[in-house]
VOBA-1610 file (N, C-alpha, C; in pm, whole numbers, padded with zeros to 5 digits, always signed):
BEGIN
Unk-01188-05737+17148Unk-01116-05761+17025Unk-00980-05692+17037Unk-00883-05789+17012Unk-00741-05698+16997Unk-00736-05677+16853Unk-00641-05628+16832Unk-00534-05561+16706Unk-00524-05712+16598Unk-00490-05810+16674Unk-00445-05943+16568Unk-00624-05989+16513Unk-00721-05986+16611Unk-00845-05995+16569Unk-00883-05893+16431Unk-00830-05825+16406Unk-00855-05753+16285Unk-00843-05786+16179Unk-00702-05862+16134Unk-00660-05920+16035Unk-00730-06140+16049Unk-00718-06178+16097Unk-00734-06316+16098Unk-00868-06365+16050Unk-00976-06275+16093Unk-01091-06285+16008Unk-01219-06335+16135Unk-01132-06306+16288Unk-01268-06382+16373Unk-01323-06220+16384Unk-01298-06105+16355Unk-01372-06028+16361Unk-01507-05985+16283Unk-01473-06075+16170Unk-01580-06094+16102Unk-01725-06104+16114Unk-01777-05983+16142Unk-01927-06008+16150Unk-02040-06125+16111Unk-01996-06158+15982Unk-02093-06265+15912Unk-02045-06434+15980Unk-01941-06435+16059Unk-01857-06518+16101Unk-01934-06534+16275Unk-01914-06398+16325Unk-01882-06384+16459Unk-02001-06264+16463Unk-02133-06269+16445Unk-02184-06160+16479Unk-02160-06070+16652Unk-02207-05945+16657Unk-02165-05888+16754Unk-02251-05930+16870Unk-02200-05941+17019Unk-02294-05964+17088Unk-02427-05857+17105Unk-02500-05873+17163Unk-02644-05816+17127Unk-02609-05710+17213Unk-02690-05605+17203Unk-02675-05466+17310Unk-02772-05482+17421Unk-02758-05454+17585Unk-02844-05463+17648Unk-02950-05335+17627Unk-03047-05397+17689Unk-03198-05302+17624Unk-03182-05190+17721Unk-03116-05164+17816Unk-03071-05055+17888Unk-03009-04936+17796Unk-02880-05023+17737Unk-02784-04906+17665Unk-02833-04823+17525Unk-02959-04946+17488Unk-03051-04869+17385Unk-03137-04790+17431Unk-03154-04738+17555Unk-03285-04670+17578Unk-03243-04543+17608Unk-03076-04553+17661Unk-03012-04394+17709Unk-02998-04358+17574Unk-03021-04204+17637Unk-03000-04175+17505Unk-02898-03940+17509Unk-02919-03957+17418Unk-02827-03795+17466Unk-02913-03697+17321Unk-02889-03568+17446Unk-02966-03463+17394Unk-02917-03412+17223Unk-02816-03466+17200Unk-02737-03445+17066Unk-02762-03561+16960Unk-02829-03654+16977Unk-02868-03748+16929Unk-02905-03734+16770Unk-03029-03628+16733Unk-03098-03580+16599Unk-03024-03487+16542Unk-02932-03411+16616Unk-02823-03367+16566Unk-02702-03442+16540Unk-02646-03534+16574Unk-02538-03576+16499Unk-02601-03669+16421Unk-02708-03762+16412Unk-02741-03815+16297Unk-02759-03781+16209Unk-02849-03682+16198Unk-02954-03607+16074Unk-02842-03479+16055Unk-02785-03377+16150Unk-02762-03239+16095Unk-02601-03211+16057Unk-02574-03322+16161Unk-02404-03273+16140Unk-02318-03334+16019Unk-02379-03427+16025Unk-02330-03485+15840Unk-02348-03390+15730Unk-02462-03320+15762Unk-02519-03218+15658Unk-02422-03086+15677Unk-02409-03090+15801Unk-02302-02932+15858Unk-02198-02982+15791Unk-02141-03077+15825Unk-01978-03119+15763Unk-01961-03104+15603Unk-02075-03178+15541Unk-02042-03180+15379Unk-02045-02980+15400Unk-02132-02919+15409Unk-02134-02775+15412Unk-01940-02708+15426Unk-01936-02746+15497Unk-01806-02675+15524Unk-01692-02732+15463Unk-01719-02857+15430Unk-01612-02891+15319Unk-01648-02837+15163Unk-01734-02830+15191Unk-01776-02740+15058Unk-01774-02633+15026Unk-01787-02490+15173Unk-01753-02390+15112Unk-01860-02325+15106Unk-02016-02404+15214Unk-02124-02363+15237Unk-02162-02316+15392Unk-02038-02339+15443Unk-02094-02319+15587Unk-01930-02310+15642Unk-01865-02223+15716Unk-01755-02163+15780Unk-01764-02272+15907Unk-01611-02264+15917Unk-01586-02310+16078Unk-01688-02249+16213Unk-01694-02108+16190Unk-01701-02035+16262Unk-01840-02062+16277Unk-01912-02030+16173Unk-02103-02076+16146Unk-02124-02214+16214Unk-02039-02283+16181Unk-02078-02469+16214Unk-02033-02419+16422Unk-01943-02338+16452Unk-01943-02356+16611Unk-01987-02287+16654Unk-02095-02165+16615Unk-02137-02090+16637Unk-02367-02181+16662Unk-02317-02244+16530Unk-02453-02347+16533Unk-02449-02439+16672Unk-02349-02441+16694Unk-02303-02641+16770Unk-02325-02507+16895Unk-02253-02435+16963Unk-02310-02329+17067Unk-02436-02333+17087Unk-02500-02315+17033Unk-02631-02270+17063Unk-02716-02393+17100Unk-02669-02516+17058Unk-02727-02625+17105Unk-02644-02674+17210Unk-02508-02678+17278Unk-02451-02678+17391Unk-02538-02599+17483Unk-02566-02463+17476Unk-02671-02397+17588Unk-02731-02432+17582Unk-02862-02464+17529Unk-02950-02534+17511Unk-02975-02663+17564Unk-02902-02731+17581Unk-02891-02886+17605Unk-02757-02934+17721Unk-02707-02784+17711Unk-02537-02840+17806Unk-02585-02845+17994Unk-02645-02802+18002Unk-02680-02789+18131Unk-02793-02922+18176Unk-02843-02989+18076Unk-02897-03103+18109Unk-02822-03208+18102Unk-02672-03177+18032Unk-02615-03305+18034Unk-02546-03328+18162Unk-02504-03182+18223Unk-02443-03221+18341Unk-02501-03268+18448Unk-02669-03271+18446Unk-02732-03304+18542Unk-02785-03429+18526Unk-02784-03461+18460Unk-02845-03639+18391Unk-02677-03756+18482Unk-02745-03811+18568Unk-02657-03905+18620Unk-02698-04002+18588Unk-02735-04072+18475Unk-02746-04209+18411Unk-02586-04234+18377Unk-02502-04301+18385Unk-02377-04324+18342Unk-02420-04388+18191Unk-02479-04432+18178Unk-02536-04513+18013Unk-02500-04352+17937Unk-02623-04279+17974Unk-02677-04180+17869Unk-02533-04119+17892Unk-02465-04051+17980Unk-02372-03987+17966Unk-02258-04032+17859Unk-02221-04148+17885Unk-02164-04229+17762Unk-02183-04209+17634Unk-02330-04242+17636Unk-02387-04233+17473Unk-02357-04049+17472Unk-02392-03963+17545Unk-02355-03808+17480Unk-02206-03772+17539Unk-02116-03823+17549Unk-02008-03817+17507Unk-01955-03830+17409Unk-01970-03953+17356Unk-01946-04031+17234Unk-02032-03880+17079Unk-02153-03865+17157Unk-02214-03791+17083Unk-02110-03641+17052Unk-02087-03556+17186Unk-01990-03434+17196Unk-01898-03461+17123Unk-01843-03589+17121Unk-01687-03660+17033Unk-01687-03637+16915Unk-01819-03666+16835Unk-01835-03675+16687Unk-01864-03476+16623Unk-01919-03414+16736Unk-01917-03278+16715Unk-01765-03225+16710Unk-01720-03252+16785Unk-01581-03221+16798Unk-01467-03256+16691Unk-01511-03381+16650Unk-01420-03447+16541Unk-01412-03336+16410Unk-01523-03290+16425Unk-01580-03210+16289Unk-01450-03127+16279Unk-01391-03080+16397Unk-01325-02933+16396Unk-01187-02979+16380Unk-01160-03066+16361Unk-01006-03146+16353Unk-00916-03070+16258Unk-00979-03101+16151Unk-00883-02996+16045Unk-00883-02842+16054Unk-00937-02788+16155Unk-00944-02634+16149Unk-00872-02623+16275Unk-00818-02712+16373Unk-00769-02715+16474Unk-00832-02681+16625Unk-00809-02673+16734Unk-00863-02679+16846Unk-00898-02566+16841Unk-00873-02444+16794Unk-00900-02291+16821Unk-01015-02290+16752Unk-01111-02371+16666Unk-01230-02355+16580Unk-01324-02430+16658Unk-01338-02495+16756Unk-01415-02572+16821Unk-01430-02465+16938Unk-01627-02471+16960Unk-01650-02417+17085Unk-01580-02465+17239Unk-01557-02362+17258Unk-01483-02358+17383Unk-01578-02478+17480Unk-01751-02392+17491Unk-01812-02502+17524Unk-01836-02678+17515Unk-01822-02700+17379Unk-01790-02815+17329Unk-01707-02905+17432Unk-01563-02827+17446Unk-01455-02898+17497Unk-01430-02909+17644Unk-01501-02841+17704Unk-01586-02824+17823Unk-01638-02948+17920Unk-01743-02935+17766Unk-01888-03103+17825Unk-01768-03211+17756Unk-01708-03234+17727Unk-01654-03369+17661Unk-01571-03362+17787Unk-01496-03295+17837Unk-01451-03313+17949Unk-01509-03285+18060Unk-01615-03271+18092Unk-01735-03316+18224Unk-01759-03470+18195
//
């Protein structure tokens, strides 16, 4: 899809559904997975709220980088690596407004492995 596909309307799902995903790319999967679905939405409203610090939310996201960072570098599925990139990406996004100095060092690390 380009840029003009956006506006004209063939991007349209109900029009143009998406092609199907191969049953491969659904099966990789990344160790951050139940965490960015389920926890980090929950971490984010927290800290926009005034319930949970920059520092707490990369101090949390740490402890699951050790935990899990050393299996990502060893997992040579190119699928799964993908999918926990994409995954590291959305951890990372979190820290945008607090700037690069609030994001684990680790974090920025595995997104760039």
């Amino acid at each position: 899809m380009d840029g003009s596909d956006l506006f004209n309307g063939s991007a349209d799902p109900r029009r143009n559904p998406p092609p199907s995903r191969p049953r491969a790319l659904l099966r990789s999967s990344s160790p951050f997975r139940d965490y960015v679905l389920h926890e980090l939405p929950q971490d984010l409203s927290e800290v926009g709220g005034d319930g949970l610090t920059y520092r707490q939310l990369a101090d949390k996201q740490r402890e699951l980088l050790t935990e899990y960072g050393r299996r990502c570098l060893a997992d040579d599925d190119p699928r799964a690596a993908r999918v926990t990139q994409l995954d590291l990406l959305f951890m990372l996004n979190g820290f945008v407004p607090a700037g690069p100095h609030a994001a684990p060092r680790e974090l920025v690390e595995l997104v760039s492995a």
